[in-house]
C-alpha atoms as an extended CHARMM CRD file, in Angstrom:
* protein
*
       189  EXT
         1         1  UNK       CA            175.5510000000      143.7470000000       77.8520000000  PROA      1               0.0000000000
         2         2  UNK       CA            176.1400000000      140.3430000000       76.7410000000  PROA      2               0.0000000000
         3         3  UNK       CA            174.0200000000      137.1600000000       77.6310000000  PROA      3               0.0000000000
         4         4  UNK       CA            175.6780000000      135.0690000000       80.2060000000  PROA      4               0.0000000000
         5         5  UNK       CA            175.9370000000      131.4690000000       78.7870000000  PROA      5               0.0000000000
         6         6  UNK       CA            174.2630000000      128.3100000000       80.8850000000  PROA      6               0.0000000000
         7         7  UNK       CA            176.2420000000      125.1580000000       81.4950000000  PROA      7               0.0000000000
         8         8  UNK       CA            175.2320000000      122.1800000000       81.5480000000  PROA      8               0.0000000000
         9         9  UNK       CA            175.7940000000      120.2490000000       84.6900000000  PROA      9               0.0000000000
        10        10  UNK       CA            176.4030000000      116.8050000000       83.0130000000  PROA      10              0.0000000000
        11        11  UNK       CA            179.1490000000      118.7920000000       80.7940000000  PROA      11              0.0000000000
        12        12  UNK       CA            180.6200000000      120.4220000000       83.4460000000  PROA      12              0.0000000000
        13        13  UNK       CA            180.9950000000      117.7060000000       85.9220000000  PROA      13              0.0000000000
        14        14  UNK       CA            182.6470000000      115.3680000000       82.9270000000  PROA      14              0.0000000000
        15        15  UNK       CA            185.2190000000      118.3870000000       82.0620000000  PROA      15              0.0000000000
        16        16  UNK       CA            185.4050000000      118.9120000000       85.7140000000  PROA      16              0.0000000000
        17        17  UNK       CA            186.7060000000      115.2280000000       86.2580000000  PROA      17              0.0000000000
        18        18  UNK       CA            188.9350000000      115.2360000000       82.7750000000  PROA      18              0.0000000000
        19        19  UNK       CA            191.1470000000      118.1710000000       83.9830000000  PROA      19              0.0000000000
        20        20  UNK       CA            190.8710000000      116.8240000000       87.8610000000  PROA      20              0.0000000000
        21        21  UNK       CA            192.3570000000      113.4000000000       86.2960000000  PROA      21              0.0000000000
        22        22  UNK       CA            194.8730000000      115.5320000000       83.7850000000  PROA      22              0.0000000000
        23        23  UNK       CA            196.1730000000      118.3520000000       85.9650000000  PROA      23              0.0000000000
        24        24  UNK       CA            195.3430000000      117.1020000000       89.6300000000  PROA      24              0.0000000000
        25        25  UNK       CA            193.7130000000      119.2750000000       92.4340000000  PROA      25              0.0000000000
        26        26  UNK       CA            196.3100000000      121.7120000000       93.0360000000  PROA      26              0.0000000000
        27        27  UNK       CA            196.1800000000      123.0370000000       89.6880000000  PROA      27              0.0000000000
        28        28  UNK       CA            192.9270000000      123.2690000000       89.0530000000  PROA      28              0.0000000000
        29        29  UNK       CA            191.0420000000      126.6120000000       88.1030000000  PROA      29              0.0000000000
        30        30  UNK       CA            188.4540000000      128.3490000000       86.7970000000  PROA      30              0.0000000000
        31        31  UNK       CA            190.4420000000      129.5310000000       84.3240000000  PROA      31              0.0000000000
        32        32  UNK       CA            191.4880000000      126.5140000000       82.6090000000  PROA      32              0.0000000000
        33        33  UNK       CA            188.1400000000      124.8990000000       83.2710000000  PROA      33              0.0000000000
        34        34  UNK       CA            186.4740000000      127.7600000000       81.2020000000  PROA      34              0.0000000000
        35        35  UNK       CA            188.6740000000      127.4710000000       78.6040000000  PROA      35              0.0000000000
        36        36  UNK       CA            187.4130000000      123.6900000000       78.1790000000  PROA      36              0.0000000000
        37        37  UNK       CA            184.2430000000      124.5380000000       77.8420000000  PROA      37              0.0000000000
        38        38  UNK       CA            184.2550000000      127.9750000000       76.2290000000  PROA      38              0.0000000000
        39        39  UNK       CA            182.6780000000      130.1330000000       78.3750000000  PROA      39              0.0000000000
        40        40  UNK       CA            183.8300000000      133.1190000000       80.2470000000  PROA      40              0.0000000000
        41        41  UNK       CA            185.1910000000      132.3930000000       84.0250000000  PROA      41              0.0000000000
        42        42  UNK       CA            182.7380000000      134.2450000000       85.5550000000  PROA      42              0.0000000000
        43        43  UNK       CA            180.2760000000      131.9320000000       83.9450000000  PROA      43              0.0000000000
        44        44  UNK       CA            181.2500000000      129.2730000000       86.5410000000  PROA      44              0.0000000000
        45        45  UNK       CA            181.3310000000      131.8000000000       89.3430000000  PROA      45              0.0000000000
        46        46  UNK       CA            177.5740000000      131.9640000000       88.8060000000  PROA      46              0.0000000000
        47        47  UNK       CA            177.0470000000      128.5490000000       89.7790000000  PROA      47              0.0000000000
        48        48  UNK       CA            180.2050000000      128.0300000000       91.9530000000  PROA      48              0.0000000000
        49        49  UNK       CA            181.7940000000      130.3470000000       94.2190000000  PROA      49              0.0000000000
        50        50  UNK       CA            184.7050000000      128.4210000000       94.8410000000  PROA      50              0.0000000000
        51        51  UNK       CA            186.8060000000      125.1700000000       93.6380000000  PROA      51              0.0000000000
        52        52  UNK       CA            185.7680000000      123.4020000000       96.3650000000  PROA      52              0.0000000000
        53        53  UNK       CA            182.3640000000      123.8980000000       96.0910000000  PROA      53              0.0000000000
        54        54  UNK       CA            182.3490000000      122.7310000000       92.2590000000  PROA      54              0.0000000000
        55        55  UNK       CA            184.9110000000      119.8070000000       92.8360000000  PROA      55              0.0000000000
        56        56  UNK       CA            182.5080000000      118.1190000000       96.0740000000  PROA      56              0.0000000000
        57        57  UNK       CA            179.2170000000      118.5730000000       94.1890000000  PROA      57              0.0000000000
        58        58  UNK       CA            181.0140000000      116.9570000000       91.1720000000  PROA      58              0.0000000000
        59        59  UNK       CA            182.2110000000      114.1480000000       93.4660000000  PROA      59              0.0000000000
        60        60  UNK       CA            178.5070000000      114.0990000000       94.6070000000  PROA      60              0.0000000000
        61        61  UNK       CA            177.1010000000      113.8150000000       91.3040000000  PROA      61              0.0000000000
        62        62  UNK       CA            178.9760000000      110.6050000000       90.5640000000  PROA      62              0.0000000000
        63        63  UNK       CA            178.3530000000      108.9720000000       94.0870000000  PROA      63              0.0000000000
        64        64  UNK       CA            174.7070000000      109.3270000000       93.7020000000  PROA      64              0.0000000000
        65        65  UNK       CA            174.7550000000      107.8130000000       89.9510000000  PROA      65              0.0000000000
        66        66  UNK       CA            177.2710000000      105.0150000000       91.7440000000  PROA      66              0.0000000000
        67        67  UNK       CA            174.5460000000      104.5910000000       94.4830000000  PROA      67              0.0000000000
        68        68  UNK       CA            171.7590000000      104.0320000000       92.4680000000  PROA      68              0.0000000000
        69        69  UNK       CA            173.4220000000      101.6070000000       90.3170000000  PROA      69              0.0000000000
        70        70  UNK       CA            174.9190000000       99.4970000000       93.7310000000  PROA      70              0.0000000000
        71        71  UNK       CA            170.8650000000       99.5650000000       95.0500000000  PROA      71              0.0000000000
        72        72  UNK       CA            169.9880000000       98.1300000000       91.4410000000  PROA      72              0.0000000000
        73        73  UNK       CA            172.4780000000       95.4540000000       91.5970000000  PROA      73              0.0000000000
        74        74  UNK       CA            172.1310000000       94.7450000000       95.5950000000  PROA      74              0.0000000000
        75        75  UNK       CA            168.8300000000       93.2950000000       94.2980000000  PROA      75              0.0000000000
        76        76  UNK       CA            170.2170000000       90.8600000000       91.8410000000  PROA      76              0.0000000000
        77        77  UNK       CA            169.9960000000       86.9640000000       92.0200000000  PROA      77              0.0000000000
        78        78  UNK       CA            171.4290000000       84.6910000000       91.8130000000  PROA      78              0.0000000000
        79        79  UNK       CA            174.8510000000       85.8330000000       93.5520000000  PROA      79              0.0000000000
        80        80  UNK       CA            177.0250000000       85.4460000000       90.6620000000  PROA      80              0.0000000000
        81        81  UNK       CA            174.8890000000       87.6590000000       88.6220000000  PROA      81              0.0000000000
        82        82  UNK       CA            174.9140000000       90.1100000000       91.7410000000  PROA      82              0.0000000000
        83        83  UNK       CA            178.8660000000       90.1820000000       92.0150000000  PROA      83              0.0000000000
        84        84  UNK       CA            179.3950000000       90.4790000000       88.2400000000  PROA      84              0.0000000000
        85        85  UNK       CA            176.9760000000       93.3770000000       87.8750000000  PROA      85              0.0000000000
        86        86  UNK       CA            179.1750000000       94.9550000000       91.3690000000  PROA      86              0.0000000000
        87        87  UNK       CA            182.0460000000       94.3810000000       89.7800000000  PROA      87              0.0000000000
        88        88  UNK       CA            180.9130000000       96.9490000000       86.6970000000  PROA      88              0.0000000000
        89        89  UNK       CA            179.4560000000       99.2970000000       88.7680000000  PROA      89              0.0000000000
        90        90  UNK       CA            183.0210000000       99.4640000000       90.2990000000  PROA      90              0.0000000000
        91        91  UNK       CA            185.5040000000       99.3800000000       87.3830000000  PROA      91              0.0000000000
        92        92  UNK       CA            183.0780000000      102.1310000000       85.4160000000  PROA      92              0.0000000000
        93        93  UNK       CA            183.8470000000      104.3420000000       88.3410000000  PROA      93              0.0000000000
        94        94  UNK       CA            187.1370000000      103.1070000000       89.0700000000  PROA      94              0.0000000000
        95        95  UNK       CA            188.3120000000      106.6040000000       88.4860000000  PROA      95              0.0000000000
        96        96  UNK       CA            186.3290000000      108.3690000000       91.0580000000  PROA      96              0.0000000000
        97        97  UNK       CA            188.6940000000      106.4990000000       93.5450000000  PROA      97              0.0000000000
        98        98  UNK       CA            191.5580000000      108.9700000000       92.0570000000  PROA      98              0.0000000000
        99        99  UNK       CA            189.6580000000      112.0210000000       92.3770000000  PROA      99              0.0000000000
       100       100  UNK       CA            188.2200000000      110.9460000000       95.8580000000  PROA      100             0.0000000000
       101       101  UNK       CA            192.0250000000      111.1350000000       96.9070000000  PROA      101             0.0000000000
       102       102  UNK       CA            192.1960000000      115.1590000000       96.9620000000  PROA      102             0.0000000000
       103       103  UNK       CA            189.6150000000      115.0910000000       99.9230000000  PROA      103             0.0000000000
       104       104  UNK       CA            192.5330000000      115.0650000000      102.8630000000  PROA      104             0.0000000000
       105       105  UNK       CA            193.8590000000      117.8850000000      101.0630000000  PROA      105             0.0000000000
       106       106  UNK       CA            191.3040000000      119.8190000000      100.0070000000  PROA      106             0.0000000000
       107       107  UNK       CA            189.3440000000      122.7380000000      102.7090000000  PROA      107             0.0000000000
       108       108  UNK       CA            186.3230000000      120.9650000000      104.1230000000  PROA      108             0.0000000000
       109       109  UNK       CA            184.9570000000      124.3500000000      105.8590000000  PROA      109             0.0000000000
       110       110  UNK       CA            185.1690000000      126.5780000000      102.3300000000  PROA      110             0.0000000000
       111       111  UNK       CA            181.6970000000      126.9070000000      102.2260000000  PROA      111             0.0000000000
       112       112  UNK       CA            178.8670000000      125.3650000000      104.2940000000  PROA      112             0.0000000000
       113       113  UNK       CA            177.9790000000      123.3930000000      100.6340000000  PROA      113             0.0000000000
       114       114  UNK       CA            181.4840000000      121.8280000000      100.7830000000  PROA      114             0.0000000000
       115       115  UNK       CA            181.4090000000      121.2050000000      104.4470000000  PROA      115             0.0000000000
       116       116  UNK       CA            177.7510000000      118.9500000000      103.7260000000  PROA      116             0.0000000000
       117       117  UNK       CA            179.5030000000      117.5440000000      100.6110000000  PROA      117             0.0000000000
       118       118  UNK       CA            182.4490000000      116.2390000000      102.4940000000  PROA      118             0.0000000000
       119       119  UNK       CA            180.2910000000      115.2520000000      105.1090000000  PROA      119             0.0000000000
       120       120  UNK       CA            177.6450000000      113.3850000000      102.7800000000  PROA      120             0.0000000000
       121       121  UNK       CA            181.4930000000      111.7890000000      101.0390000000  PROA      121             0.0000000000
       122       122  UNK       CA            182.5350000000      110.1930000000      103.8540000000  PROA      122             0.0000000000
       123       123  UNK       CA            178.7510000000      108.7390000000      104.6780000000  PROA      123             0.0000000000
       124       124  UNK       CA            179.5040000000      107.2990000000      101.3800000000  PROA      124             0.0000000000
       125       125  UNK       CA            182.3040000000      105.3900000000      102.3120000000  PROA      125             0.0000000000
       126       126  UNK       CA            180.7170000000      103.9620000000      105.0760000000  PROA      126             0.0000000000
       127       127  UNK       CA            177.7660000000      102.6920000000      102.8580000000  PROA      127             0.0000000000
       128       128  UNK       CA            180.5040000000      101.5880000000       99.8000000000  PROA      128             0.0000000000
       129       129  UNK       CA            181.8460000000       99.4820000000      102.6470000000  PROA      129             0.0000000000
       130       130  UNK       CA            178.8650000000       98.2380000000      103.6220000000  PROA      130             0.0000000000
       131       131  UNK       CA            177.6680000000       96.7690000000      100.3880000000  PROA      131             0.0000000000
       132       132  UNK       CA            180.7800000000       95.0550000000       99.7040000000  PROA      132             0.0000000000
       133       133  UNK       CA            180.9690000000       93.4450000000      103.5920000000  PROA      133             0.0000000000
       134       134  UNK       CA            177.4310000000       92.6670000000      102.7070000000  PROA      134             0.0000000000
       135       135  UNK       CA            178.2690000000       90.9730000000       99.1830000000  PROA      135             0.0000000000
       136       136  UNK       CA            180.8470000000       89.4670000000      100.8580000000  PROA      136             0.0000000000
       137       137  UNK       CA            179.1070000000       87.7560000000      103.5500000000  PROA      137             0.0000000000
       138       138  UNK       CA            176.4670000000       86.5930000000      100.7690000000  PROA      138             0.0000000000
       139       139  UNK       CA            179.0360000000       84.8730000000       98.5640000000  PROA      139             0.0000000000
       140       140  UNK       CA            180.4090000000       83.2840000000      101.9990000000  PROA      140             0.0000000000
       141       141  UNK       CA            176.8930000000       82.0070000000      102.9400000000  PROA      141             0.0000000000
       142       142  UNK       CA            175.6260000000       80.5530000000       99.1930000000  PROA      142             0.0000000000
       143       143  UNK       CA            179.3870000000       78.8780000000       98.7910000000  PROA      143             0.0000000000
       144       144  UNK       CA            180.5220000000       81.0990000000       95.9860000000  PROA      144             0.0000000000
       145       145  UNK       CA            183.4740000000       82.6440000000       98.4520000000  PROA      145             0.0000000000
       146       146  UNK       CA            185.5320000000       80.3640000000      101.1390000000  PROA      146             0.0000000000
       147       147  UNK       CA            184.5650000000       81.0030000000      104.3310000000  PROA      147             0.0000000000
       148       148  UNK       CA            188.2760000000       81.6120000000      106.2850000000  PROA      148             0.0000000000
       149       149  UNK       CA            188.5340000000       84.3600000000      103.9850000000  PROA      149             0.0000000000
       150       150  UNK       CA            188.7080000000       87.7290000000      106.2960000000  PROA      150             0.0000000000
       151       151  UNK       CA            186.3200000000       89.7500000000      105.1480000000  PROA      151             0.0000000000
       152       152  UNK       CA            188.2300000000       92.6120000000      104.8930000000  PROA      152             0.0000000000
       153       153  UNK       CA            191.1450000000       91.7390000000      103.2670000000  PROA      153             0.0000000000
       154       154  UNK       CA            188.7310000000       90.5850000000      100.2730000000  PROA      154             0.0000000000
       155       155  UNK       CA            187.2410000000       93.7380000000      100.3590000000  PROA      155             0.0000000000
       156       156  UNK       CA            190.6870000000       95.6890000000       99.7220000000  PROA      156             0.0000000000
       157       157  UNK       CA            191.9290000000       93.3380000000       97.2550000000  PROA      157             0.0000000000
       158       158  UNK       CA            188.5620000000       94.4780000000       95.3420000000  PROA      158             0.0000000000
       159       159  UNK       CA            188.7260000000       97.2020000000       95.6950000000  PROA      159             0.0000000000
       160       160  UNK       CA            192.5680000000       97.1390000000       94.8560000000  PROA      160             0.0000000000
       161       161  UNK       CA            191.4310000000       95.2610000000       91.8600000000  PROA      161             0.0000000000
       162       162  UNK       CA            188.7720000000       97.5440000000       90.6810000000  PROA      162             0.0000000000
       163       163  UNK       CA            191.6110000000      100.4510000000       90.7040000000  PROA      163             0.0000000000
       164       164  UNK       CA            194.9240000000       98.7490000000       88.7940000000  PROA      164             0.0000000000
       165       165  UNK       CA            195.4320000000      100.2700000000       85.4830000000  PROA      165             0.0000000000
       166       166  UNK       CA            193.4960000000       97.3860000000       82.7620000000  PROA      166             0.0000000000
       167       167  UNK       CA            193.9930000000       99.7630000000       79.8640000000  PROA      167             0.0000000000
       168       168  UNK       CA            194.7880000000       96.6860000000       77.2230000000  PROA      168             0.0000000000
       169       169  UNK       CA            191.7980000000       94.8790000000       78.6770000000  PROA      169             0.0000000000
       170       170  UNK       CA            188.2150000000       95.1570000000       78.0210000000  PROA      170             0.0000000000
       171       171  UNK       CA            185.9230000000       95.7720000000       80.6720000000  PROA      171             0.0000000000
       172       172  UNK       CA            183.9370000000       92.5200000000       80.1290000000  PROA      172             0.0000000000
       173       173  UNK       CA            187.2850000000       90.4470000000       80.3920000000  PROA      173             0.0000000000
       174       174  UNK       CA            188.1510000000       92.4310000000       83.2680000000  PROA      174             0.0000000000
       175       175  UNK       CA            185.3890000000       91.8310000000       85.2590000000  PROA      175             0.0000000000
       176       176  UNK       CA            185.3970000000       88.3410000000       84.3410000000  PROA      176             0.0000000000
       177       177  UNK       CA            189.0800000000       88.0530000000       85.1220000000  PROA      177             0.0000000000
       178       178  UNK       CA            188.3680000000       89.2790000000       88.6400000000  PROA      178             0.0000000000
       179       179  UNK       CA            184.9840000000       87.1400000000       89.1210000000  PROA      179             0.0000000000
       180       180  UNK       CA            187.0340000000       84.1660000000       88.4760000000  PROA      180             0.0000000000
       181       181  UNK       CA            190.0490000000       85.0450000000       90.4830000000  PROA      181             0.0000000000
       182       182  UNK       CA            187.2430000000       85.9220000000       93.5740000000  PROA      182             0.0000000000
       183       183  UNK       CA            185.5190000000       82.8750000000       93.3620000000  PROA      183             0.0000000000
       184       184  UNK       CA            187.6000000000       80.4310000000       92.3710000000  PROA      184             0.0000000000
       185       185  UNK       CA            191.2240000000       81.9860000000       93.0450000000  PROA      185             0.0000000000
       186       186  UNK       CA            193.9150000000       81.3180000000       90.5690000000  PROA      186             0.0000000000
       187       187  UNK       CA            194.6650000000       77.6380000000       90.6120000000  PROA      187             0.0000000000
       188       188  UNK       CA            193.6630000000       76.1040000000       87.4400000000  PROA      188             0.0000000000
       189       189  UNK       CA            190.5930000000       73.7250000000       87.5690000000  PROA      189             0.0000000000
């Protein structure tokens, strides 16, 4: 009998997200995720039982890494330096917004795992929004962001900003580009 192979988590979770990015949800499967990394199908049955169960503790893998990078740069100062290093956080997982888009669609009660992922997802949100009202309030209070504002329109445009396609751009221009635009809106001067 042969040796099953091991996976990597870190491997599997980044061809997890390239084919969830290339082929979308609906047509992904085992079968072509195997074939990516060159193991047998049933290899990935031994960790996950289901699509669902893979595809939420991906999504969970890159919320915690996005967490723990918000929590370093929540404790930033001065503000500017606090935004900017936001700002990266958010365009390096601007992706994650795409793949966090199957949720509606996808069966939260699959598995009891998927039903504490989805559950743990949306607690996500909730924080996500959080630190942004948060970072917005701050910039409001030390002058950096006008005051009239509403603070949640700024926090869609952001986040709108964070998401549209910046392909000829690097990121550092980009999230300069969007610091400026934030702070000082787009009036020359």
């Amino acid at each position: 009998m042969a040796r099953q192979r091991t996976l990597e988590k870190e491997r599997l979770f980044e061809e997890t997200e390239k084919l969830l990015l290339e082929e979308g949800y609906h047509s992904f499967h085992f079968q072509a995720l195997s074939k990516r990394l060159g193991v047998a199908r049933s290899t990935i049955y031994n960790y996950y039982s289901k699509k669902e169960e893979l595809v939420t503790e991906y999504m969970m893998y890159v919320i915690d890494q996005i967490m723990q990078r918000m929590e370093k740069a929540a404790a930033i100062e001065p503000f500017e330096e606090k935004l900017t290093a936001f700002l990266r956080v958010w365009i390096d997982y601007a992706d994650i917004h795409q793949s966090l888009q199957i949720l509606p669609v996808m069966d939260h009660h699959a598995s009891p795992l998927v039903e504490r992922n989805v559950e743990r997802l949306f607690s996500f949100f909730g924080t996500l929004n959080r630190h942004v009202q948060l970072l917005i309030e701050e910039g409001k209070t030390s002058g950096h962001i006008d005051r009239n504002l509403s603070g949640t329109a700024l926090n869609a445009i952001i986040m709108s900003l964070v998401r549209a396609p910046n392909a000829k751009l690097s990121r550092e221009v980009w999230v300069d580009t969007i610091y400026a635009v934030l702070t000082k809106g787009m009036s020359p001067g």
